[in-house]
Legacy VTK file of the C-alpha trace (Angstrom):
# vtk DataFile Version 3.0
C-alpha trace
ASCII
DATASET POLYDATA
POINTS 167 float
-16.225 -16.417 76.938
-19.551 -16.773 74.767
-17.607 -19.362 72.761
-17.050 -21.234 75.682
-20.468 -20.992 76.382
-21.552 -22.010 73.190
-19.217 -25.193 73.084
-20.734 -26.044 76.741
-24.311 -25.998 75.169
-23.322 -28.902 72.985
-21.420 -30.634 76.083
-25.123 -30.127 77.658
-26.456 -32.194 75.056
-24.326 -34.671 75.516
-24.921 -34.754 79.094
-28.700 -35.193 78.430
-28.101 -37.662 76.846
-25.380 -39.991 79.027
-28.144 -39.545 81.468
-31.402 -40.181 79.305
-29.761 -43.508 78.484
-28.181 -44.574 81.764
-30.728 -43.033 84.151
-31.620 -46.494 85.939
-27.764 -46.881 86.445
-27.165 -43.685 87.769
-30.422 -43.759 90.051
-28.419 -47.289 91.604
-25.297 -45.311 92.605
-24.889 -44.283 95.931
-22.470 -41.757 94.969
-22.117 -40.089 91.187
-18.317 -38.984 90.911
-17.708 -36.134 88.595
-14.290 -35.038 87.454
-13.363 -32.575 85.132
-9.849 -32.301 83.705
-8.518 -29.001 83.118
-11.352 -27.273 85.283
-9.655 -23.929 85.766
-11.540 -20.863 87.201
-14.726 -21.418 87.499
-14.979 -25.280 86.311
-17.796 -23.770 83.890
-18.107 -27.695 82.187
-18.432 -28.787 85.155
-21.452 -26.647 85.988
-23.794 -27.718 82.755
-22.797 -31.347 84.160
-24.168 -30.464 87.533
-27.386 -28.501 86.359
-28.198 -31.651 83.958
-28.263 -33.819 86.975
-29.996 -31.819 88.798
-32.708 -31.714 85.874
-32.743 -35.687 86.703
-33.574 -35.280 90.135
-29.504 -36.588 90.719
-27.919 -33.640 92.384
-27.687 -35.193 95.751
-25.527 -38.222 94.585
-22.545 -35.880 93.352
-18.865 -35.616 94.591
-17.384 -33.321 92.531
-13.229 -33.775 91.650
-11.725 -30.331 89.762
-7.973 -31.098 88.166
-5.873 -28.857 86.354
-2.440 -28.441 86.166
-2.739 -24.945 88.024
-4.408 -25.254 91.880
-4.629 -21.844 92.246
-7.727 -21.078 90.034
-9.223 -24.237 91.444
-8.840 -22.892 94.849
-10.266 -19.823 93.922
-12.961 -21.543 92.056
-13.880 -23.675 95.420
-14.040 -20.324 97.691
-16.341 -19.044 94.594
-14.126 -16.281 94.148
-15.006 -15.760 90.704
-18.444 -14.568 88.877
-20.477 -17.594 89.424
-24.044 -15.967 89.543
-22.840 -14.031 86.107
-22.042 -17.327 84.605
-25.362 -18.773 85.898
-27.276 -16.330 84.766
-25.589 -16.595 81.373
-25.914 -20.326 81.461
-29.856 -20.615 81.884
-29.116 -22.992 84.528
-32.079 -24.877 86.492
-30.124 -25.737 89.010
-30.633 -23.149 92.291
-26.896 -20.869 92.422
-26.671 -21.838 96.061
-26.418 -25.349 95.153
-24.134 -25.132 92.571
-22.102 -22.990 95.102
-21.989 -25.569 98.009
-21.103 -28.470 95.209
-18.087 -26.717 94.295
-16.839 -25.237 98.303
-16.895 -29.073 98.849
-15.251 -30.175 95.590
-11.561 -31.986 95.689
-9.388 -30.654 94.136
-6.203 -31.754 92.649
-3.453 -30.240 91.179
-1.961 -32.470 88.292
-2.248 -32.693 84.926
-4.618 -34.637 82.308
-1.879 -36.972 81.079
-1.497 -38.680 84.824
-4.500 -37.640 86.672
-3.451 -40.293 89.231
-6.687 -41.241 90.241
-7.605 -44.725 90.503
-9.157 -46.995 88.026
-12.743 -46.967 87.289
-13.108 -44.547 89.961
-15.292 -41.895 88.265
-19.218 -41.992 87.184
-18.713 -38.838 84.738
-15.276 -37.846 83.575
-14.949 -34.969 81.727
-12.115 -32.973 79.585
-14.087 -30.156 77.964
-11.632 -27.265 77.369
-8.337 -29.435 77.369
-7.334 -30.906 73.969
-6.624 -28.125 72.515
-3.291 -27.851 75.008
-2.567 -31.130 74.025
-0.183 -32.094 70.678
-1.847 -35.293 68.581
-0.429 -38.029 70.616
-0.762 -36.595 73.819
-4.855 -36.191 72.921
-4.589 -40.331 72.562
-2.963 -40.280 76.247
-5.358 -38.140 77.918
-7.822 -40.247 76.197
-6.327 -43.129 77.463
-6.491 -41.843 80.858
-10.194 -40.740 80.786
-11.085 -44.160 79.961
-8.826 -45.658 82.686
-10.517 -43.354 85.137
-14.248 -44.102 84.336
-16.022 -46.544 85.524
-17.723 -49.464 83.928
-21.005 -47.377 82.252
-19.740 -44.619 83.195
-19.748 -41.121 80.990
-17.099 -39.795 79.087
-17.384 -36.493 77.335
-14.500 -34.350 75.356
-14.880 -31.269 74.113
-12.956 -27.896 72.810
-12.995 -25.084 70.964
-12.750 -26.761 67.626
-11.935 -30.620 66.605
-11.069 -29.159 62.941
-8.022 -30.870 63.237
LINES 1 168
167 0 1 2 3 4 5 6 7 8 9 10 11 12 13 14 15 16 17 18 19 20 21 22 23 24 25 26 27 28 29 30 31 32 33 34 35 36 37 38 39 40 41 42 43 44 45 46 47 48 49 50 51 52 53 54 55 56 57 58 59 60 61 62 63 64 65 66 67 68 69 70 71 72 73 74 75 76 77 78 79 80 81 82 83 84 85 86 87 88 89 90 91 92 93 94 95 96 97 98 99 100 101 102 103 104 105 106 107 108 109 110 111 112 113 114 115 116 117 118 119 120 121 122 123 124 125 126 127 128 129 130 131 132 133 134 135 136 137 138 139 140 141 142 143 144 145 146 147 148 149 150 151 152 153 154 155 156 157 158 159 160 161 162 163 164 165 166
């Protein structure tokens, strides 16, 4: 778990950043579509993806989109049945706990996997695939790369991260 955490510090960096440089484009969107691939309980990415938007002053924009092969701990991470204020606390977060709650009871969610998200084309302001890759054999990583480009629109983010990219 503190891994996990420590790999989503760097994905917060990266955040920061996708919104440093594309702050006036983001500011013009009436709607800023996040989806993570692979959420899984708790859709932890997710939540450093939310809290750096809501550093921005951008958390009212979001529509938040959880896929992972498994619905079940997506269901149970959209009734927050799972320790969210343990992870926030953990986190440092700056966004409030109550928003990050009602941001994920009104998330989609979408059983399927990161190979054929079947979501439309350049539907997505953020995609991300933090904890996935590893799952993945070496051509399959090209596909669900494929797929997060597909997804993301024109300016949009993409960020990919794992355990380790020593391979």
């Amino acid at each position: 778990f503190n891994l996990r955490l420590e790999a989503n510090a760097h994905l917060r960096e990266a955040v920061d950043f996708y919104i440093e440089q594309n702050r006036k484009y983001l500011e013009r969107q009436v709607k800023i579509k996040v989806i993570e691939l692979g959420a899984s309980l708790g859709a932890i990415s997710s939540l450093y993806v939310l809290d750096g938007l809501h550093r921005a002053g951008l958390t009212d924009k979001v529509e938040l989109t959880l896929l992972d092969i498994c619905g079940e701990p997506l269901e149970r991470t959209k009734r927050l049945d799972f320790n969210l204020q343990g992870i926030y606390e953990k986190a440092d977060f700056s966004i409030p706990v109550e928003t990050l709650g009602k941001i994920l009871q009104n998330a989609r969610i979408v059983e399927g996997s990161a190979l054929e998200p079947q979501q439309p084309d350049n539907s997505y302001t953020i995609s991300l695939a933090a904890f996935t890759h590893h799952h993945l054999n070496i051509y399959d990583k090209e596909i669900a790369c494929r797929e997060l480009e597909r997804i993301t629109a024109k300016n949009g983010g993409i960020i990919v991260g794992d355990l380790t990219f020593s391979y």
